[in-house]
N, C-alpha and C positions, 0 to 999 in steps of 0.2 A: 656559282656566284659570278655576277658580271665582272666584279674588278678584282677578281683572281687569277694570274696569269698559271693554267701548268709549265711548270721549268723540270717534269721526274728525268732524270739522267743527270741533274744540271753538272751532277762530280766527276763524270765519266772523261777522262782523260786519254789520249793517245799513248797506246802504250809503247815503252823503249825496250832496247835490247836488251836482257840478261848478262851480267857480268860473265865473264868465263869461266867462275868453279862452278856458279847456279845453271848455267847453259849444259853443261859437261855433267852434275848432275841431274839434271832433266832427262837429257838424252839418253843416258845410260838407263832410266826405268824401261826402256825396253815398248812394249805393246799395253805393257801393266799400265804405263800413266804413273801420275804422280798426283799426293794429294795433302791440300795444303790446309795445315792446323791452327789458327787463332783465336784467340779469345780477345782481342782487342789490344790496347796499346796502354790500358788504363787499367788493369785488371791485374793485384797483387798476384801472389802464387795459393794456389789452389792446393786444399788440403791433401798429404801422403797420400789416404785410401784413394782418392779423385783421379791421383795422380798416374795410379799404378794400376788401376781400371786402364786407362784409357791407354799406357806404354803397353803394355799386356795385350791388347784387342791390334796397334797398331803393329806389334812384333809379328800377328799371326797375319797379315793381310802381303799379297805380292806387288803391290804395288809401294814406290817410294813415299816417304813422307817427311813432309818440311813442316818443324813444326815451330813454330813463333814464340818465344818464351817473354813470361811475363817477365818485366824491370828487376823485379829483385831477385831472379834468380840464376846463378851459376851451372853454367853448363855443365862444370866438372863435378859439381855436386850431384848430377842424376845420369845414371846407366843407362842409357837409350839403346835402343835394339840395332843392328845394323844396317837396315834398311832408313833409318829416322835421321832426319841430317836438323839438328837443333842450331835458332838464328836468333843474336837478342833482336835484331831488325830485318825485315823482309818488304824487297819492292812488291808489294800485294799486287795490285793495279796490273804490274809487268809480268809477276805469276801467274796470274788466275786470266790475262789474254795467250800465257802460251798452248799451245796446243799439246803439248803431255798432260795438261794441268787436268783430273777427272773428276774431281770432289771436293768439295769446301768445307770444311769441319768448322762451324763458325758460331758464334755464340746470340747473333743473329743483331747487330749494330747497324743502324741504317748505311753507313758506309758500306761496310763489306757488303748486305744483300745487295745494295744497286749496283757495286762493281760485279758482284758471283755472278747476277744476272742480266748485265751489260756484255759478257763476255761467254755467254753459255754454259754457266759452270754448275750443274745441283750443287743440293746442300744437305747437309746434316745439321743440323741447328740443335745446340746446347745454351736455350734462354737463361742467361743470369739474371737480371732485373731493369727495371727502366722501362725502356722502349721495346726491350729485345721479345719481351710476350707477343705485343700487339706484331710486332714486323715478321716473326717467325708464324703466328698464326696466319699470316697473308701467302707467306711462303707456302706450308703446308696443303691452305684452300687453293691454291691455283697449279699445284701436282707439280712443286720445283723444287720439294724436298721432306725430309720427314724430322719427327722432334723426337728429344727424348731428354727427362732431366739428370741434370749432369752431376744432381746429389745422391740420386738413389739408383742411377744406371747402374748396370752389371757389363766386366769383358764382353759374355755374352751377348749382352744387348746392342752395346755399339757396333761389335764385329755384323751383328744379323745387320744392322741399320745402314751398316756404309755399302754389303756385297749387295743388300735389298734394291738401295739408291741405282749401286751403279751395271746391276744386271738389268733391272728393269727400264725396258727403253721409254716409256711414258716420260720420268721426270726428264731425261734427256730432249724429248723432243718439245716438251713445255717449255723449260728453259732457253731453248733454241729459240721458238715463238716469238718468247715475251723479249730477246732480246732482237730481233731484224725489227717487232715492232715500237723496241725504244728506241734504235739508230736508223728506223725512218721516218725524218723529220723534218721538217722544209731546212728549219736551221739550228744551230745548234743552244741546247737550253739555256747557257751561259748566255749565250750572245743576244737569247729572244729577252733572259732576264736585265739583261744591262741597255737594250735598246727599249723598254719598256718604262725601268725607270727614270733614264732621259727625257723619254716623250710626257712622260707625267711629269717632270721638272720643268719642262719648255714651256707646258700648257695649263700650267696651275692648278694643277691637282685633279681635273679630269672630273667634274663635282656629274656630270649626264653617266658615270660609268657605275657609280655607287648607286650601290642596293636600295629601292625607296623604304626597304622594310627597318629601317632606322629612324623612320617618321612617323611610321605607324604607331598608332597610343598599345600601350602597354595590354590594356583589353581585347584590342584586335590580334595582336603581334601574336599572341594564346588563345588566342580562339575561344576568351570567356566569355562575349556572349553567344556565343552557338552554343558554348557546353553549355550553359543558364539556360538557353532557350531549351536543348533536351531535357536537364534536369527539370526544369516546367512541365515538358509535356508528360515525362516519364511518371511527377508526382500526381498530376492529375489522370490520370490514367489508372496509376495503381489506386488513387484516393478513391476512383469512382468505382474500382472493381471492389476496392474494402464496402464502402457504403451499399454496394448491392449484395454482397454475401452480407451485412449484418441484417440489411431488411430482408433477405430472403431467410434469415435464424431466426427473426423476430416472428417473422410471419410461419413458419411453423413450429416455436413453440405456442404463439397463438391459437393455431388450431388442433393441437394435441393438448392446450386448455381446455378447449372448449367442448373437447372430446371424453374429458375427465370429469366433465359434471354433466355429460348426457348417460355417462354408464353410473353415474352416481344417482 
């Protein structure tokens, strides 16, 4: 559309240092990487069974894991494995640009995909509701990561889904892509979006930028009379093929009449 500006990146922020126990954590995962767990920042605590799928899958993996806990829940309340470093708050943005950082376990929030993919990170995507279907089926079709649902998964299944992600160099190099092609940009999306809406306040609304398809009558806008004119020709058409098969029935039982009182 003419007066839609793209601004995709516009969240994408510089990211800062790492405190020193998160830095010292990092580093120590070794060659394994580290790999960061959220469900978002608005998402109660997820039911026992859910929960011990996924401690269970994250205890068997050699890589670190920082895992974001929902609001209402106490760290001392849940057993994490010893490799699993549990945060009620985590600089996301500042994790997922360090370089230990190898996998996103994310519940698939348009925030976190455009920062995982601002900064090279696959995904393992566990869609809760909302938005998160549509954004994790985008993820999925462009090879930056794989889905699995987070009601009916098995240990199993997660553990296959994160060594799958992060053996396979495909989503890595997808990921890689789709981000040199967000951060090459004349400028930045913020500032394309802020110098946009200016100039459309300077210059009164920009009325040559808007779509004419708002003037157009409600028949054209739908294409009712093209469909009407097919449906015309489609009726006349089949009308004439009916009226020829019934005069072609007419006219032979007519002569298989006629044939019934020459043997008569």
């Amino acid at each position: 559309m003419p007066n839609v500006v793209n601004i995709a990146g516009y969240n994408s922020v510089d990211p800062k240092p790492l405190p020193k126990d998160l830095e010292d954590f990092m580093q120590s995962s070794g060659d394994a990487g580290v790999i960061l767990f959220s469900l978002g920042s608005t998402t109660a605590g997820m039911p026992e069974r859910i929960e011990q799928v996924i401690l269970n899958a994250f205890a068997q993996v050699p890589q670190k894991v920082i895992w974001k806990l929902a609001p209402d829940i106490d760290p001392s309340s849940v057993k994490f494995p010893p490799n699993v470093k549990p945060m009620s708050w985590v600089p996301q943005v500042d994790l997922l640009a360090h370089k230990k950082m190898k996998l996103f376990v994310t519940h698939g929030g348009t925030n976190g995909v455009y920062e995982s993919v601002n900064h090279g990170v696959p995904m393992v995507s566990l869609p809760l509701a909302v938005d998160h279907h549509d954004n994790v089926a985008r993820v999925v079709g462009r090879g930056l990561g794989v889905r699995l649902d987070i009601f009916t998964m098995t240990t199993e299944e997660l553990l296959q889904a994160i060594n799958h992600v992060l053996s396979t160099k495909s989503y890595q190099e997808n990921v890689d892509r789709a981000a040199r092609i967000l951060s090459d940009q004349l400028t930045k999306p913020m500032d394309r979006a802020m110098w946009w809406i200016e100039h459309l306040i300077r210059h009164g609304g920009l009325p040559h930028l808007r779509t004419r398809a708002h003037k157009i009558p409600f028949h054209e806008y739908f294409l009712l009379d093209v469909i009407a004119l097919f449906v015309a020709v489609l009726a006349v058409v089949v009308g004439g093929v009916v009226c020829v098969c019934r005069l072609a029935f007419r006219k032979k039982r007519g002569q298989q009449g006629q044939k019934v009182k020459k043997d008569n």
